[in-house]
C-alpha positions as CSV (number, residue, x, y, z in Angstrom):
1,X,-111.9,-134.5,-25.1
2,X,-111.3,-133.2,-28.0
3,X,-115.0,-133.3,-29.5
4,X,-116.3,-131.9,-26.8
5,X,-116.7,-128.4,-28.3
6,X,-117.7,-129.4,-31.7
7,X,-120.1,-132.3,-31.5
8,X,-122.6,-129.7,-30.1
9,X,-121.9,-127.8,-33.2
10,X,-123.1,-130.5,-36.2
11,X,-124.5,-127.5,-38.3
12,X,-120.7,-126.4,-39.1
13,X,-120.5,-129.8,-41.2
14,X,-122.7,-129.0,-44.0
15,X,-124.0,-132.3,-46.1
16,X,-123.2,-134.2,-43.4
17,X,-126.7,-135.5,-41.6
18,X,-126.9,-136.0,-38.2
19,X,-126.9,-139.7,-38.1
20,X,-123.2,-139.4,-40.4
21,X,-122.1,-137.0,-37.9
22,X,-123.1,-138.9,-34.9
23,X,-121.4,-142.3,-36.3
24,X,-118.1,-140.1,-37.7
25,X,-117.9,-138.8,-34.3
26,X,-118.3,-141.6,-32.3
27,X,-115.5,-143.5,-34.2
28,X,-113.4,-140.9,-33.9
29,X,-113.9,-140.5,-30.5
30,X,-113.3,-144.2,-29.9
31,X,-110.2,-144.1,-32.3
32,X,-108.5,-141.5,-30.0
33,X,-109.6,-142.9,-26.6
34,X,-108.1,-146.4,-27.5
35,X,-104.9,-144.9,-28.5
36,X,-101.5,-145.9,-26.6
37,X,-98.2,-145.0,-27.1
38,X,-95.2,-147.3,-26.4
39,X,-91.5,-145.6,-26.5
40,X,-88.7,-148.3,-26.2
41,X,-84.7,-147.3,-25.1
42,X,-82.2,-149.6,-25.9
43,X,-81.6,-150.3,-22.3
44,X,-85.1,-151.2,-20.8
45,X,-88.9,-151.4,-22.8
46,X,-91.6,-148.7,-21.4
47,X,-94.8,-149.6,-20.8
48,X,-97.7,-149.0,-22.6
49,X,-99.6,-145.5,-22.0
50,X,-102.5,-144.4,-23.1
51,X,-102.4,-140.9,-25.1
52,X,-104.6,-138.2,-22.9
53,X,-103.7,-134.9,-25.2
54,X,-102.8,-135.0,-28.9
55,X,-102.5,-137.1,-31.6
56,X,-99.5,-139.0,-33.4
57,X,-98.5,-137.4,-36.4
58,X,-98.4,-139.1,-39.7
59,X,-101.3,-141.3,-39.1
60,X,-104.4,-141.7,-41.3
61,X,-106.4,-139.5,-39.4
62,X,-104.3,-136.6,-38.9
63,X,-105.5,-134.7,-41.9
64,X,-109.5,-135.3,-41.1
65,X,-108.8,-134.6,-37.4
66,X,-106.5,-131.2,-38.3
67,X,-109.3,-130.1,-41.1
68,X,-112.1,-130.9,-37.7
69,X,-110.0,-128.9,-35.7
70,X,-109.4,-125.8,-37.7
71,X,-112.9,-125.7,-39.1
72,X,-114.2,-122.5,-37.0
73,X,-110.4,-120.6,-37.3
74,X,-111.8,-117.1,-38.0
75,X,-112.5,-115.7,-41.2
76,X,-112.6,-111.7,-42.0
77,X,-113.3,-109.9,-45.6
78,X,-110.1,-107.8,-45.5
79,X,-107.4,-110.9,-44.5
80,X,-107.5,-114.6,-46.4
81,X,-106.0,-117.4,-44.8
82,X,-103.6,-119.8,-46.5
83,X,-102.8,-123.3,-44.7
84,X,-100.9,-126.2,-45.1
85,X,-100.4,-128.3,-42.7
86,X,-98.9,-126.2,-39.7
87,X,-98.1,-123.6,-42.3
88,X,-99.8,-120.9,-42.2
89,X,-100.1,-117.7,-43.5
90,X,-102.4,-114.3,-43.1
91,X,-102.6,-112.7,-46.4
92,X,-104.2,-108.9,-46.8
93,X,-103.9,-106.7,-49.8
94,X,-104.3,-102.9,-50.3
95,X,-102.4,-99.7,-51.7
96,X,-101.8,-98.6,-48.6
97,X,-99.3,-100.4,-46.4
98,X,-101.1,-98.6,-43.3
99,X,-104.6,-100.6,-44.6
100,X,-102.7,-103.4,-45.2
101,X,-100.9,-103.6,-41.6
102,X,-104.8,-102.7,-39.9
103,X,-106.0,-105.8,-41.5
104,X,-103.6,-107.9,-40.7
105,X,-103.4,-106.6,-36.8
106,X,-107.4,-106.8,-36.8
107,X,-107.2,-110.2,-38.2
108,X,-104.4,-111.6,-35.7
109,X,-106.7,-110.2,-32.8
110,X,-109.6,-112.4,-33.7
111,X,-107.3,-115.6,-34.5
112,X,-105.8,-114.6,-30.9
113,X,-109.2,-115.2,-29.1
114,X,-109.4,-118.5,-31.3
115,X,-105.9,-119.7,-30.4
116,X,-106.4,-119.0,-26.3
117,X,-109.7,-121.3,-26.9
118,X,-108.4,-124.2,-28.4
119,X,-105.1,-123.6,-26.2
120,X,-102.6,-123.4,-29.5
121,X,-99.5,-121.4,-28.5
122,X,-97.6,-119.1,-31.5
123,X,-93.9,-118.3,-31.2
124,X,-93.9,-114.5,-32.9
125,X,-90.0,-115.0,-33.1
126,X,-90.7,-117.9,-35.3
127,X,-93.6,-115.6,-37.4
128,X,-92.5,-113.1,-39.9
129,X,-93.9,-110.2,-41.8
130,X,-93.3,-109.8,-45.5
131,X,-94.7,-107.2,-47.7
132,X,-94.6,-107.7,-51.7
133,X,-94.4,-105.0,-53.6
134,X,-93.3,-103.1,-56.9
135,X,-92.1,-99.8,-55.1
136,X,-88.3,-100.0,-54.8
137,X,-88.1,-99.7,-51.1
138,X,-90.6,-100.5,-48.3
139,X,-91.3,-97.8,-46.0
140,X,-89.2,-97.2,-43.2
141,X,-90.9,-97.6,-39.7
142,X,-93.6,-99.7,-40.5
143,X,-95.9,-100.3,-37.8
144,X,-94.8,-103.7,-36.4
145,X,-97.6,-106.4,-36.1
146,X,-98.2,-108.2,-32.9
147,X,-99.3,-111.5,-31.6
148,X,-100.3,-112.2,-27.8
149,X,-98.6,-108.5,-27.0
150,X,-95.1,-109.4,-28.8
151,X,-93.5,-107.9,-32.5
152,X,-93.4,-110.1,-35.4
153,X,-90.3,-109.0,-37.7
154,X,-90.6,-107.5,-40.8
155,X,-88.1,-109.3,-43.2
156,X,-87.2,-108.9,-46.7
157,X,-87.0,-113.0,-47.5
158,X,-89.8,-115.9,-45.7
159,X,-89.5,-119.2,-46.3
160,X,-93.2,-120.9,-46.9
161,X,-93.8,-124.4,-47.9
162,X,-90.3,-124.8,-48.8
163,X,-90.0,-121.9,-51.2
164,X,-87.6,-118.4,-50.5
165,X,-90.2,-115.5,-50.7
166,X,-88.4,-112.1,-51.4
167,X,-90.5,-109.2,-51.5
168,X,-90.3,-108.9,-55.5
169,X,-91.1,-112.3,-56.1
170,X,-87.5,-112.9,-57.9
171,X,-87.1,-116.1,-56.1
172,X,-83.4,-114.8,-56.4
173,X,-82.7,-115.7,-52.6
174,X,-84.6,-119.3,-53.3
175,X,-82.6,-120.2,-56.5
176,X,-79.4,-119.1,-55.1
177,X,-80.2,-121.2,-51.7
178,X,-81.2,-124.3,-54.3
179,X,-78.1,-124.0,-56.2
180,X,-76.0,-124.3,-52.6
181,X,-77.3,-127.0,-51.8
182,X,-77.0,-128.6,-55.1
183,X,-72.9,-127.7,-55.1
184,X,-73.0,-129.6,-51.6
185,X,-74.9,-132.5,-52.3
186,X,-72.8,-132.8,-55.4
187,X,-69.7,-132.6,-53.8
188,X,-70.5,-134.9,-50.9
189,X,-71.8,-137.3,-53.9
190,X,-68.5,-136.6,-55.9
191,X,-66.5,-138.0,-52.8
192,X,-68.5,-141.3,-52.5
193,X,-67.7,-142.2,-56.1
194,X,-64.3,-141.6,-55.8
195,X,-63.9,-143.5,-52.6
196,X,-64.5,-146.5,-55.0
């Protein structure tokens, strides 16, 4: 199911001949319909069931399947795209925060049409908008951005790939969040040794 749409597209996978494609298609294809997934409870041992939407995370095929998957995301002059995994982020850069904000709204419009296609679903509440900058205040009222008709919050601190992103690029907010967790770690650490 999911080759359907791009094993009648072999031309996106440049270097690849037709034959290769054919044969790295079919044995994906095969891979994924052979797939089952068994759950057991401690009380009674499910039976087997065959997978008919997704595919387990962490296998060997995940990243080839994910880098398949995303290979027609849209792509626009003004806006770059940064991915990792399921992390994502829209990236647009100007003088003006109004040309900034367009980009970014006219990108999110055509990934829109590409997320109702391959039937992804976004949680704006779980998005943010962060604006670096040298001036010493962002301006006020800034033009939300939206995704499938709902706001996505400006904030002053994002956390991508693990890191605290302020809008100064102190990492201020990260260090001081690394150093908590140090103190606790530490502390809970300090108690084990002592229990001894």
């Amino acid at each position: 199911m999911l080759f359907v749409l791009f094993l009648g597209h072999p031309e996106k996978f440049a270097g690849c001949s037709p034959l290769q494609f054919e044969h790295l298609a079919g044995a994906l294809f095969g891979f994924l319909q052979s797939e089952i997934i068994q759950s057991e409870s401690w009380q009674d041992p499910l039976p087997p069931r065959p997978i008919r939407s997704g595919h387990p995370q962490g296998s060997l095929s995940s990243p080839l399947l994910f880098t398949l998957y995303v290979n027609d995301i849209p792509q626009t002059d003004s806006s770059h795209l940064a991915m990792f995994a399921d992390d994502t982020a829209v990236i647009s850069q100007n003088k003006r925060f109004s040309v900034v904000i367009s980009n970014l709204q006219h990108y999110i419009s055509l990934l829109e049409l590409w997320l109702n296609d391959w039937k992804i679903k976004v949680n704006a509440s779980k998005s943010a908008c962060l604006m670096f900058t040298r001036r010493l205040q962002l301006p006020v009222g800034l033009t939300p951005v939206t995704i499938f008709g709902e706001p996505v919050p400006w904030v002053n601190v994002a956390k991508y790939l693990g890191l605290f992103l302020d809008t100064k690029l102190t990492f201020a907010y990260h260090i001081e969040q690394t150093r908590k967790k140090a103190i606790a770690v530490h502390a809970m650490l300090k108690k084990l040794l002592e229990k001894e």
